[in-house]
C-alpha positions in Angstrom: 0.0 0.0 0.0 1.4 2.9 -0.8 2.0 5.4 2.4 0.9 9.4 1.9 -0.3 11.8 4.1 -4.0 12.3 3.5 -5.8 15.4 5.2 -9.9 15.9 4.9 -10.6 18.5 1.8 -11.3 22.1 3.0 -14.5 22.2 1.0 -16.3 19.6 2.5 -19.1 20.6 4.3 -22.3 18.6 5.4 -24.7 21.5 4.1 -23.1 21.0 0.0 -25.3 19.7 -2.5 -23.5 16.5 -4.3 -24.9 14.5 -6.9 -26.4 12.1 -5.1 -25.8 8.7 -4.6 -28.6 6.1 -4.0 -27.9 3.4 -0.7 -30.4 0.7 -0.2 -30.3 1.5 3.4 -30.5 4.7 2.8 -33.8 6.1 3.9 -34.8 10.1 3.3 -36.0 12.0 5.7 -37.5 15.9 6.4 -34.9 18.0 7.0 -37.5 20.1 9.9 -37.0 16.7 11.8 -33.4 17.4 12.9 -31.7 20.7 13.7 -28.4 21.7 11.7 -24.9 21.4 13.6 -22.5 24.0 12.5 -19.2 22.0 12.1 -15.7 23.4 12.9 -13.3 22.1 10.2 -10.6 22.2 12.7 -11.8 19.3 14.7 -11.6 17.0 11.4 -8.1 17.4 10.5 -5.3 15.8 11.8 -3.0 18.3 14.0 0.2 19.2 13.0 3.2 18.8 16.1 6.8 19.8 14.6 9.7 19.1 16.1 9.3 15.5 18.0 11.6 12.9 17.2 10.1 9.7 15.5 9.6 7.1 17.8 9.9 3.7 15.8 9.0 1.7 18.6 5.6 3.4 19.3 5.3 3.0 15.8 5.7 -1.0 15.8 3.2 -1.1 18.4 0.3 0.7 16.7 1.1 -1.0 13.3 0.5 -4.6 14.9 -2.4 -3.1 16.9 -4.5 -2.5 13.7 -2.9 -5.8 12.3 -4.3 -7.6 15.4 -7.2 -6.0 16.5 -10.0 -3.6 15.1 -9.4 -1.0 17.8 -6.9 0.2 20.0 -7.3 2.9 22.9 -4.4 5.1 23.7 -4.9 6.1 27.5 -2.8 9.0 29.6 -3.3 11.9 30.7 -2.7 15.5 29.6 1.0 15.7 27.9 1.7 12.1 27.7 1.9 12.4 23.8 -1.2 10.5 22.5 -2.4 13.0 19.7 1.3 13.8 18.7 1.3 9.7 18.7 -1.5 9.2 16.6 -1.2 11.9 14.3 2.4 10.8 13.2 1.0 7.5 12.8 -2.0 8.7 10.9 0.3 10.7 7.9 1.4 7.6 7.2 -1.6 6.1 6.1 -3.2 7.0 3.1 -7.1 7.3 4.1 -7.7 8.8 7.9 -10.7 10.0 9.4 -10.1 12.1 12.4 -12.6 13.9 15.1 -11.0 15.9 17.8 -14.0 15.5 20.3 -15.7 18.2 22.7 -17.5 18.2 25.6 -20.4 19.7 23.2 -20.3 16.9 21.2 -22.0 14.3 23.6 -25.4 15.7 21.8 -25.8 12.2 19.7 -26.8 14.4 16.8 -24.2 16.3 17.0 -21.6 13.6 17.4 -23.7 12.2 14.5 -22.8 15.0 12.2 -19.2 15.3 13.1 -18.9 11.4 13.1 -20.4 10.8 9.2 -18.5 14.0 7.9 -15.4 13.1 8.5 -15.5 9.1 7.2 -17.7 10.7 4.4 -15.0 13.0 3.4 -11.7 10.6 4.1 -13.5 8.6 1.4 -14.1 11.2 -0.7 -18.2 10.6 -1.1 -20.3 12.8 -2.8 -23.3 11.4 -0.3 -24.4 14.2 1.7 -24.0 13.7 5.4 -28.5 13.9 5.4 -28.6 11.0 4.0 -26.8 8.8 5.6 -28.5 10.1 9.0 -31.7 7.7 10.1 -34.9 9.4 10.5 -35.6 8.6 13.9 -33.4 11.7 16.2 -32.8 10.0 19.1 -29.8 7.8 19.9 -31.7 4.6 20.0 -30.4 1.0 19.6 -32.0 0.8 15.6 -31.2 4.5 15.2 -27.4 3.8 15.9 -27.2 0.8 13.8 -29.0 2.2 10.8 -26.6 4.9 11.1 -23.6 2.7 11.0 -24.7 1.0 7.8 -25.4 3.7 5.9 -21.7 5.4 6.5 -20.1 2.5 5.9 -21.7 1.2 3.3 -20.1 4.3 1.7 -16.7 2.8 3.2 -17.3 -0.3 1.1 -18.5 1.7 -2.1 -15.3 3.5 -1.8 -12.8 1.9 -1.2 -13.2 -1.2 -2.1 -11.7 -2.9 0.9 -8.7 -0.5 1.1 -7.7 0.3 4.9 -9.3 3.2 6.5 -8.2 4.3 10.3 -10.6 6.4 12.4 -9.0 8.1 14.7 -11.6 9.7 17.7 -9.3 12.2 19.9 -10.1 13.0 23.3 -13.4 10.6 23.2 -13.0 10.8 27.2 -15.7 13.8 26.6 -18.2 10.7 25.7 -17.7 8.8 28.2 -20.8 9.6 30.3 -23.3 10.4 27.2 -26.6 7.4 27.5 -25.6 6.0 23.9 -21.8 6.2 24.1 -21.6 2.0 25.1 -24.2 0.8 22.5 -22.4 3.2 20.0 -19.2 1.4 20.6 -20.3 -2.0 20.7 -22.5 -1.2 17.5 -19.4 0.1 15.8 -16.9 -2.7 16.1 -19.7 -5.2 14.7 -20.5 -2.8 11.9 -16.6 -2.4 10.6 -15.8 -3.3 7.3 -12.7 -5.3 6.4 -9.4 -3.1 6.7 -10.6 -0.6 8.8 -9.7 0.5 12.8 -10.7 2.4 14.8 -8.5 4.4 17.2 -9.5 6.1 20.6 -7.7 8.3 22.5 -8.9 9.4 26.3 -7.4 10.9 29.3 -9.5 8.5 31.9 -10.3 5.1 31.8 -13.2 4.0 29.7 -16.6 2.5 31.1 -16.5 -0.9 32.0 -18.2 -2.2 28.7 -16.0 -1.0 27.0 -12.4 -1.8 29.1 -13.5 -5.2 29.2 -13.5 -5.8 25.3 -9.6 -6.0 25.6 -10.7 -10.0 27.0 -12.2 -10.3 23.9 -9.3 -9.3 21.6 -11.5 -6.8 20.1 -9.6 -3.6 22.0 -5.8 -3.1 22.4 -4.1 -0.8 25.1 -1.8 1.4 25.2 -1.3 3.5 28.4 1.4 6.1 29.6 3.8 3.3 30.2 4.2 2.5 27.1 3.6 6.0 25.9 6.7 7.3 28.2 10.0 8.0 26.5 12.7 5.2 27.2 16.1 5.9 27.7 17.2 5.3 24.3 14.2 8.2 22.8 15.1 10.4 25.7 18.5 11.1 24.8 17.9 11.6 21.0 15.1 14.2 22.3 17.2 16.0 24.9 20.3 15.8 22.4 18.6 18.3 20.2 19.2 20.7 23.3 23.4 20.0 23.7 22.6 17.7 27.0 25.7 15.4 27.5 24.1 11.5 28.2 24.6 11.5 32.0 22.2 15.1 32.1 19.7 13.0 30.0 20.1 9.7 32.2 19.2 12.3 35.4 16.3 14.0 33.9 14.7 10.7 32.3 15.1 9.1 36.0 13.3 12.6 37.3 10.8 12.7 35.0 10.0 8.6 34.3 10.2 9.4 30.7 6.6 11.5 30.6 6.7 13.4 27.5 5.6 16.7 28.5 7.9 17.2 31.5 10.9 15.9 29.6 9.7 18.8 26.8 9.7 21.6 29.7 13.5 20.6 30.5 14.2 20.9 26.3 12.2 23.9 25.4 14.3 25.7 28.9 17.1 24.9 26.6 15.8 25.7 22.8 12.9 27.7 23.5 9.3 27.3 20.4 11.8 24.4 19.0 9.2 21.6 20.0 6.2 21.3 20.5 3.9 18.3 22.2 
């Protein structure tokens, strides 16, 4: 496969007219019925960190994770390095769907919005984000499901069985939203072939959901592994002029937590990096 960077296009937007494309499961529906969710671009494209070194060993990690499993959840909290993780990880693949998540967005319809634009445009579809919405509002069991299908049935169309990884940033914000469990459980059963999903949180998920790593359906990666080792610390804090027995002290100080190990670099090379 070949590896390029792909970001979501500019001009996508869930209120253009496209020619449109006719889905079985698609079912139409008055557009009174639902009320329209301004969407911030921002949230749907992968962030840009400069100035980290590349950390091949992460990189193994998450490349067997989406070989192995159809999700994997990147825990830690504030400044342990999940986004920068997971965005140099996503520029490598060549179709990515990413949703920075809000606290605003445990509304189901807008999470709905947000959700179908950005797998709608990683796919390029000229479907309009209306239409793959069910007509019932609320985030019901058949409403969720319906939902699923239509999007990816657009996946399929697509595609054609090409790999797609959706990443959901900060989906902590979810946690405590009424649909956020059946959502999750409905989404792993509703993947197409190829595609992984990738969640990144600050706390530790509901139960429901921790215990599908029992079921090889979730891998986990938490701040341990997410902490620099030695080996990454030095190359970081070389950048800086730091002789190896400075960067052994500050990785024992710090136990290799990416943020803290950034304060004692950017006190050295001030706006050089950036977590």
């Amino acid at each position: 496969m070949t590896m390029t960077s792909y970001f979501l296009h500019d001009t996508f937007d869930s209120s253009e007219s496209y020619s449109p494309a006719t889905l079985r499961s698609v079912r139409r529906r008055p557009a009174t019925e639902r009320e329209d969710v301004h969407l911030l671009r921002e949230k749907l494209r992968v962030p840009r960190q400069r100035g980290l070194i590349k950390r091949p060993r992460l990189d193994e990690i998450l490349r067997k994770s989406v070989a192995q499993f159809p999700a994997t959840l990147v825990s830690g909290r504030a400044g342990t390095g999940k986004s920068t993780l997971a965005a140099q990880f996503a520029r490598q693949q060549q179709h990515v769907a990413w949703y920075s998540v809000e606290s605003s967005d445990i509304d189901w319809n807008v999470f709905a919005h947000y959700f179908a634009t950005s797998i709608l445009g990683s796919v390029k579809s000229k479907v309009r984000v209306s239409d793959v919405l069910p007509d019932e509002i609320h985030a019901s069991q058949s409403a969720i499901a319906t939902f699923l299908i239509n999007v990816f049935s657009e996946v399929e169309t697509d595609l054609l069985g090409k790999p797609l990884l959706i990443v959901l940033d900060d989906i902590h914000h979810l946690f405590d939203a009424e649909w956020f469990d059946e959502f999750f459980r409905l989404l792993l059963s509703s993947l197409p072939d190829n595609t992984h999903v990738m969640l990144l949180c600050r706390s530790k998920p509901p139960n429901p959901l921790w215990r599908l790593r029992s079921k090889q359906q979730l891998n986990v990666i938490d701040e341990k592994l997410l902490a620099f080792d030695l080996a990454e610390t030095v190359q970081l804090v070389k950048r800086a002029g730091v002789l190896r027995s400075e960067a052994e002290r500050a990785h024992s100080a710090t136990f290799g937590r990416v943020s803290k190990l950034l304060e004692f670099v950017g006190a050295r090379i001030p706006n050089t990096l950036t977590l």
